[in-house]
ROTOR-243819 format. One record per atom (N, C-alpha, C): x, y, z; atom name; residue number from 1. Coordinates in Angstrom, 3 decimals, always signed. Each point is the difference from the previous one (the first is absolute). Example, Ala and Ser with C-alpha at 12.3 -4.5 7.8 and 13.67 -1.06 7.14 Angstrom:
BEGIN
+----------+----------+----------+-------+-----+
|     east |    north |       up | atome | num |
+----------+----------+----------+-------+-----+
|  +13.190 |   -5.690 |   +7.800 |     N |   1 |
|   -0.890 |   +1.190 |   +0.000 |    CA |   1 |
|   +0.900 |   +1.200 |   +0.000 |     C |   1 |
|   -0.350 |   +1.050 |   -0.720 |     N |   2 |
|   +0.820 |   +1.190 |   +0.060 |    CA |   2 |
|   -0.770 |   +1.090 |   +0.730 |     C |   2 |
+----------+----------+----------+-------+-----+
//
This chain:
BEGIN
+----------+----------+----------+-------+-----+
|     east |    north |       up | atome | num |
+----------+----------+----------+-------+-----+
|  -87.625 |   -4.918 |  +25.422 |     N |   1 |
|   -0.552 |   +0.861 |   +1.017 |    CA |   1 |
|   -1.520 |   -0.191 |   +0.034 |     C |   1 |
|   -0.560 |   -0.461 |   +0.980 |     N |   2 |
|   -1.317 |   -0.094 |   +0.163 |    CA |   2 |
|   -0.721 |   +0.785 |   +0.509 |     C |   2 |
|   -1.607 |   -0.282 |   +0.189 |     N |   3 |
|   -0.926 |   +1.480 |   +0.329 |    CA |   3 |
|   +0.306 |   -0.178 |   +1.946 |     C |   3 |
|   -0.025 |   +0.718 |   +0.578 |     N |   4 |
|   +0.107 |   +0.275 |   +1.684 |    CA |   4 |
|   -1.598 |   +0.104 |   +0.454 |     C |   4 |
|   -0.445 |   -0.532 |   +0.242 |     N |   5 |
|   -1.474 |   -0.069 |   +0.583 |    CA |   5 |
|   +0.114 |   +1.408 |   +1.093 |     C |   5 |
|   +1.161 |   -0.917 |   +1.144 |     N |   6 |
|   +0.157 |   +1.092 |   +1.269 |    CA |   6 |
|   -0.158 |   +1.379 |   -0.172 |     C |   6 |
|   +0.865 |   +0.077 |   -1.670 |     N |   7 |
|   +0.629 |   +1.495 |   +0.036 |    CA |   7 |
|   -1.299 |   +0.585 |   -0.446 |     C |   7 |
|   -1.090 |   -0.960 |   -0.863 |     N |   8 |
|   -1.082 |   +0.852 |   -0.500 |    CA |   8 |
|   -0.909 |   -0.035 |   +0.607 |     C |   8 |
|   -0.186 |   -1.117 |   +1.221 |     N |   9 |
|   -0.854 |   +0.009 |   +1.138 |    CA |   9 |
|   -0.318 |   +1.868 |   +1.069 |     C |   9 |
|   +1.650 |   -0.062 |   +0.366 |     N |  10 |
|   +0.490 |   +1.342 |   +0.967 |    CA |  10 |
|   -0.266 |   +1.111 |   -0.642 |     C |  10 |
|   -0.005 |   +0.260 |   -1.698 |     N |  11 |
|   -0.133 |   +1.066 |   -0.761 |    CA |  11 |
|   -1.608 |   +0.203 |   +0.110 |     C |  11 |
|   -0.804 |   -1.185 |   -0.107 |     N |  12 |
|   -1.483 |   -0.092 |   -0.436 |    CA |  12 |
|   -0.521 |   +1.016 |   +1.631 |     C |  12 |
|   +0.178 |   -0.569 |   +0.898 |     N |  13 |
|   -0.326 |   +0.077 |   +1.329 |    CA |  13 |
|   +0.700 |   +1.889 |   +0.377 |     C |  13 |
|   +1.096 |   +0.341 |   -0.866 |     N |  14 |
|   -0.063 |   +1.170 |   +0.332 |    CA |  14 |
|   -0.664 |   +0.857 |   -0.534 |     C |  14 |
|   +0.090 |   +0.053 |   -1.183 |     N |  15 |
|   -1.053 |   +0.237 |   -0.815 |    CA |  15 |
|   -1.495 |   +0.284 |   -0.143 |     C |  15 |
|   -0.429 |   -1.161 |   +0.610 |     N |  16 |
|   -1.225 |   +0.323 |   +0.561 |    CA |  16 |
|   -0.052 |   +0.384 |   +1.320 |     C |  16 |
|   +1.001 |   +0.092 |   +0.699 |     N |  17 |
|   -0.030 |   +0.855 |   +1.746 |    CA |  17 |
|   -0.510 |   +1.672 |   -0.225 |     C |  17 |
|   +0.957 |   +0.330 |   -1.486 |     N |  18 |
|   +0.237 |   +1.039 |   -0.189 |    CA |  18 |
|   -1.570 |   +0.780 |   -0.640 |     C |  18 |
|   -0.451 |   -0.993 |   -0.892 |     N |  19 |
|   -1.364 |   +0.613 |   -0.734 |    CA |  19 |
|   -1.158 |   -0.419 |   +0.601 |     C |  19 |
|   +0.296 |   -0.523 |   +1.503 |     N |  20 |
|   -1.011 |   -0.509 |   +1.015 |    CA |  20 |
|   -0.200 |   +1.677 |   +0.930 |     C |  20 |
|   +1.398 |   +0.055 |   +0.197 |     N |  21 |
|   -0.131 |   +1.650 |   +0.452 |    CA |  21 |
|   -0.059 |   +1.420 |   -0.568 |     C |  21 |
|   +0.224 |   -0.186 |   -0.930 |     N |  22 |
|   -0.430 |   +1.006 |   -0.805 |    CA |  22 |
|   -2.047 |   +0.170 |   -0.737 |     C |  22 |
|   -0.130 |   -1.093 |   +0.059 |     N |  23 |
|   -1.912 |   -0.277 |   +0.109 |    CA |  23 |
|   -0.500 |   +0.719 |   +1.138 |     C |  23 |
|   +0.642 |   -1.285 |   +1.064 |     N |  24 |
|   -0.337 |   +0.634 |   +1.559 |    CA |  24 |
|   -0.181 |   +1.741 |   -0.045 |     C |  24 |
|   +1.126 |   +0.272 |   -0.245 |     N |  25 |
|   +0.351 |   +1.516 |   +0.375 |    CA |  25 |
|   -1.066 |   +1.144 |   -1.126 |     C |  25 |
|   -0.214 |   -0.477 |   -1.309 |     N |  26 |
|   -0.837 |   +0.673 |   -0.568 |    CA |  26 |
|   -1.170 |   -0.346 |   +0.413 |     C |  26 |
|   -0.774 |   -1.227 |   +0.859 |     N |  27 |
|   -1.359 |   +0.005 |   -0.291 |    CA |  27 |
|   -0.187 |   -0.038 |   +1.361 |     C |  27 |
|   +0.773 |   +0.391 |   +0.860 |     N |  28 |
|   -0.158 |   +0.369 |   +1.722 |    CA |  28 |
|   -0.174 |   -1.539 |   +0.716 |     C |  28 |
|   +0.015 |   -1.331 |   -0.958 |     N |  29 |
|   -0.062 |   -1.379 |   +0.657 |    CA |  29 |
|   +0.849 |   -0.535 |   +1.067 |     C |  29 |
|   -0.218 |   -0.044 |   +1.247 |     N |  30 |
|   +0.536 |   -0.570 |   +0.942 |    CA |  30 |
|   +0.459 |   -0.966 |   -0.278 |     C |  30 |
|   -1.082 |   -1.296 |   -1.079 |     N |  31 |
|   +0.265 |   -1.236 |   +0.293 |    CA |  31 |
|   +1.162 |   -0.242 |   -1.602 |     C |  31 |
|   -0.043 |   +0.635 |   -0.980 |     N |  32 |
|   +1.240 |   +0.341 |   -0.850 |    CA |  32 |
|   +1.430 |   -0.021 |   +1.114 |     C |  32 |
|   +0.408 |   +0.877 |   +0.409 |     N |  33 |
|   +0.589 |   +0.827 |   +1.090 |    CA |  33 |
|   +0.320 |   -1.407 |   +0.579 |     C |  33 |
|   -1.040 |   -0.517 |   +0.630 |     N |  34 |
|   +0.704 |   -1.207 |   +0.818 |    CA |  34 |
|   +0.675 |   -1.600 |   -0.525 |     C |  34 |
|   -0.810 |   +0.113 |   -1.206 |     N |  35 |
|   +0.403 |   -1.541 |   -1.003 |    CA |  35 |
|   +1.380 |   +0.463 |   -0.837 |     C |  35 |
|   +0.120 |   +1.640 |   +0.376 |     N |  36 |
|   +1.670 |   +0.176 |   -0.863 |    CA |  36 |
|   +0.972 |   +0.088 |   +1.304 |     C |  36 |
|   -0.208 |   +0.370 |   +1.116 |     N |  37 |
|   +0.863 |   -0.900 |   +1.193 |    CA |  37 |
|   +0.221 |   -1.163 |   -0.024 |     C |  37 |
|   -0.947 |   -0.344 |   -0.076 |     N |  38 |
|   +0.156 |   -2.079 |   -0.219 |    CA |  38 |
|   +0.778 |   -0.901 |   -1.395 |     C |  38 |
|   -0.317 |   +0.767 |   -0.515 |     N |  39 |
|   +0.923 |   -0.163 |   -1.438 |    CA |  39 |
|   +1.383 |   +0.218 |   +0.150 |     C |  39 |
|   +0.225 |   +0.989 |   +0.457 |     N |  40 |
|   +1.136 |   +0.325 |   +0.135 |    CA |  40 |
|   +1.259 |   -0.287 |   +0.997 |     C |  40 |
|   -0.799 |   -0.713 |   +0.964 |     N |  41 |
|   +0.635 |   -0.423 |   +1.158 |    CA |  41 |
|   +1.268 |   -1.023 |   -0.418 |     C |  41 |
|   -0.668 |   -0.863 |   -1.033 |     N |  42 |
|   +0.982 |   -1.268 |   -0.297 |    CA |  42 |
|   +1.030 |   +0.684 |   -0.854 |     C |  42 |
|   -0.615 |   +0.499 |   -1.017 |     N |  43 |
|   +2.298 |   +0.376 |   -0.747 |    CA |  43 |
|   +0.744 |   +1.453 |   +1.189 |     C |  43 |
|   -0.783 |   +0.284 |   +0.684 |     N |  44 |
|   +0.981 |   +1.339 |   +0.810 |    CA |  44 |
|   +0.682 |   -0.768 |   +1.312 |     C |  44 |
|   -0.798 |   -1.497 |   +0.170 |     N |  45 |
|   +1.018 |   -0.566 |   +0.926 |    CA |  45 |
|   +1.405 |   -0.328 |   -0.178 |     C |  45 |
|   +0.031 |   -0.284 |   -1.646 |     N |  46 |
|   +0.902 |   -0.071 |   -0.560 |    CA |  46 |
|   +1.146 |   +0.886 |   +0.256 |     C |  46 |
|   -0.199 |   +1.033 |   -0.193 |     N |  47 |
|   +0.881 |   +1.311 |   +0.179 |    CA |  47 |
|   +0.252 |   +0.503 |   +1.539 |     C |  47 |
|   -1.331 |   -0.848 |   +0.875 |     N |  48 |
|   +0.599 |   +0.193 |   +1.561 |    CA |  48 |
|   +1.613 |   -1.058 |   +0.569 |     C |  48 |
|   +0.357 |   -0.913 |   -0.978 |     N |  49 |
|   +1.305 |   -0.805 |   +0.060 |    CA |  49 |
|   +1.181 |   +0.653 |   -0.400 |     C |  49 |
|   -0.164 |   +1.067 |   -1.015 |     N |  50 |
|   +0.706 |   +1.002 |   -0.459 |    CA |  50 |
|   +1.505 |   +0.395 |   +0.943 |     C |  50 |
|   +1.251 |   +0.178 |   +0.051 |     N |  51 |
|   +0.877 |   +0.423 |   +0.943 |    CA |  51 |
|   +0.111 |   +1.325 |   -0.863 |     C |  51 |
|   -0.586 |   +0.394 |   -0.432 |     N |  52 |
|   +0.070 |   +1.941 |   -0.313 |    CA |  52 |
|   -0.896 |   +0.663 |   +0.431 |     C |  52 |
|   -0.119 |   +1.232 |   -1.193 |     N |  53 |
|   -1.180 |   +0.419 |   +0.534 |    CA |  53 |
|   -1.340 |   -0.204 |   -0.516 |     C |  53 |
|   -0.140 |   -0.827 |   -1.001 |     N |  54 |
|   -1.042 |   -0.681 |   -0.584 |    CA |  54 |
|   -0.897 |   -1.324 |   +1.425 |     C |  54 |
|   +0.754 |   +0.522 |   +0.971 |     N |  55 |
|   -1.095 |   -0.415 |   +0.931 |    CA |  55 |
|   -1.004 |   +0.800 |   +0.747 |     C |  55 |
|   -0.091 |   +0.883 |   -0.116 |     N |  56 |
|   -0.807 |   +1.588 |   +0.196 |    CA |  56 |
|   -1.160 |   -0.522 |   -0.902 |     C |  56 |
|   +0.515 |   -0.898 |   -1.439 |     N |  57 |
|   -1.761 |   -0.179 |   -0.491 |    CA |  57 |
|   -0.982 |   -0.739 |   +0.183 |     C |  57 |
|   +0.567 |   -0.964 |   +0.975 |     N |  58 |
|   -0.998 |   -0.663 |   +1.038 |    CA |  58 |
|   -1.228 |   +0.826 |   +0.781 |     C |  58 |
|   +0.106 |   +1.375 |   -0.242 |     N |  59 |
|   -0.878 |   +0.629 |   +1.333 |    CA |  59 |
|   -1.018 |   +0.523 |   -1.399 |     C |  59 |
|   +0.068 |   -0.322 |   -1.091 |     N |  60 |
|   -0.752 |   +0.652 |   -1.171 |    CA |  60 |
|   -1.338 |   -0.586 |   +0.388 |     C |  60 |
|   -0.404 |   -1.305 |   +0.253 |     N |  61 |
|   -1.147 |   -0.568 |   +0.483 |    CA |  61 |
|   -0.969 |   +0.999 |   +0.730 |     C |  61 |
|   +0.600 |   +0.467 |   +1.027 |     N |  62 |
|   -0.561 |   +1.033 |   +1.187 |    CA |  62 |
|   -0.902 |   +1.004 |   -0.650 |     C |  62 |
|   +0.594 |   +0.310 |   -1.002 |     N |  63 |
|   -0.331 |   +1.595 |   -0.537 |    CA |  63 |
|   -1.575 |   -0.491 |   -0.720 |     C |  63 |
|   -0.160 |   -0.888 |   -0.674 |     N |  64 |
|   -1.499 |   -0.656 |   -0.286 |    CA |  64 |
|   -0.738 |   -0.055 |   +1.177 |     C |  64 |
|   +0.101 |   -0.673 |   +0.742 |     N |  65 |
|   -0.637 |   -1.118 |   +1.723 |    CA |  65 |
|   -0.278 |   +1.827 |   +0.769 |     C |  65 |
|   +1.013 |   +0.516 |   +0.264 |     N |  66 |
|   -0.894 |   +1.647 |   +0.446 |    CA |  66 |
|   -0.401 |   +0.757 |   -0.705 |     C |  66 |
|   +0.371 |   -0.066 |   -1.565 |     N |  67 |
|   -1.542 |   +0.878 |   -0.628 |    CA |  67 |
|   -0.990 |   -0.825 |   -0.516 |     C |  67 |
|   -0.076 |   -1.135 |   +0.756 |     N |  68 |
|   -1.333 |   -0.890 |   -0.076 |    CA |  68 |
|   -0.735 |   +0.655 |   +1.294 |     C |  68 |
|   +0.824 |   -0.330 |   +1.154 |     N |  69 |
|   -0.818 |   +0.597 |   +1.109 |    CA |  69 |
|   -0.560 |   +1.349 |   +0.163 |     C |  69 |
|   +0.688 |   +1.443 |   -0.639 |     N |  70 |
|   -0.092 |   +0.925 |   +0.336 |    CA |  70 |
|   -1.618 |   +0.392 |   -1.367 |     C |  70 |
|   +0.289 |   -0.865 |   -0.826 |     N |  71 |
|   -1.102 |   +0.272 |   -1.088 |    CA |  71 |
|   -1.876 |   -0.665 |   +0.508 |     C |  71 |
|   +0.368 |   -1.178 |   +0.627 |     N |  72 |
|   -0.816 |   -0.711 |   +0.560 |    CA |  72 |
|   -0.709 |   +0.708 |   +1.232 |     C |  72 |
|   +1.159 |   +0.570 |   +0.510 |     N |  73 |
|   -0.573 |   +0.806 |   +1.167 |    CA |  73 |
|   -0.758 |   +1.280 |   -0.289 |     C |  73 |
|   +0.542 |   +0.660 |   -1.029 |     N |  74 |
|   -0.585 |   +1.588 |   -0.836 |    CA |  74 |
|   -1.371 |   -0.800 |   -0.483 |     C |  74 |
|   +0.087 |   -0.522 |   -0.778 |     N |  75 |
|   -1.034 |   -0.536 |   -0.801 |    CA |  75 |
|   -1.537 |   -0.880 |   +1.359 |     C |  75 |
|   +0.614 |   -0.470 |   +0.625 |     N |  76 |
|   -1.492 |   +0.171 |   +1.319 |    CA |  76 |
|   -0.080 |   +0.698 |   +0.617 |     C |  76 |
|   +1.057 |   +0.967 |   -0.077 |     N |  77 |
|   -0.433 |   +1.407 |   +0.602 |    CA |  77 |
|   -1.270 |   +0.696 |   -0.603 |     C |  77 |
|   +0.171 |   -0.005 |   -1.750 |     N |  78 |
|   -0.792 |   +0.973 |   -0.758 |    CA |  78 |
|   -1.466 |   -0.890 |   -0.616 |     C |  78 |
|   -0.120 |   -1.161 |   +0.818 |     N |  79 |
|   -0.934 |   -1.015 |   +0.071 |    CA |  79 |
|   -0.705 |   +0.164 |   +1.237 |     C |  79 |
|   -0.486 |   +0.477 |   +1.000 |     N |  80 |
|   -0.182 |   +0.284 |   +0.730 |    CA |  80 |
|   -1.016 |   +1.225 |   -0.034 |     C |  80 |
+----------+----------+----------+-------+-----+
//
């Protein structure tokens, strides 16, 4: 049985989707917020091929990409 690159590739990439948004979200960073959308895009496509309901976690991307925008937008609001 050998090591799976893929499998530790898709783990690495969620992983850091996950502690990309959780930064974002503690330090009010838009641009956190948006590099954990982008991260995350590639293994949740995965799960958009899904014939259950593990294709619902394709839309997990979204939830970063609009609290990038809505933070970005607050945050030149209170720049101003």
């Amino acid at each position: 049985m050998g090591f799976y690159w893929i499998g530790f590739i898709f783990w690495v990439l969620i992983g850091t989707g996950l502690l990309l948004s959780l930064y974002g979200l503690c330090k009010k960073s838009w641009k956190a917020l948006l590099l954990s959308g982008v991260v995350l895009i590639l293994p949740m496509l995965y799960f958009g091929g899904a014939e259950n309901w593990f294709r619902i976690l394709a839309f997990v991307p979204l939830l970063p990409f609009v609290l990038a925008y809505y933070t970005k937008k607050k945050v030149g609001i209170l720049k101003r």
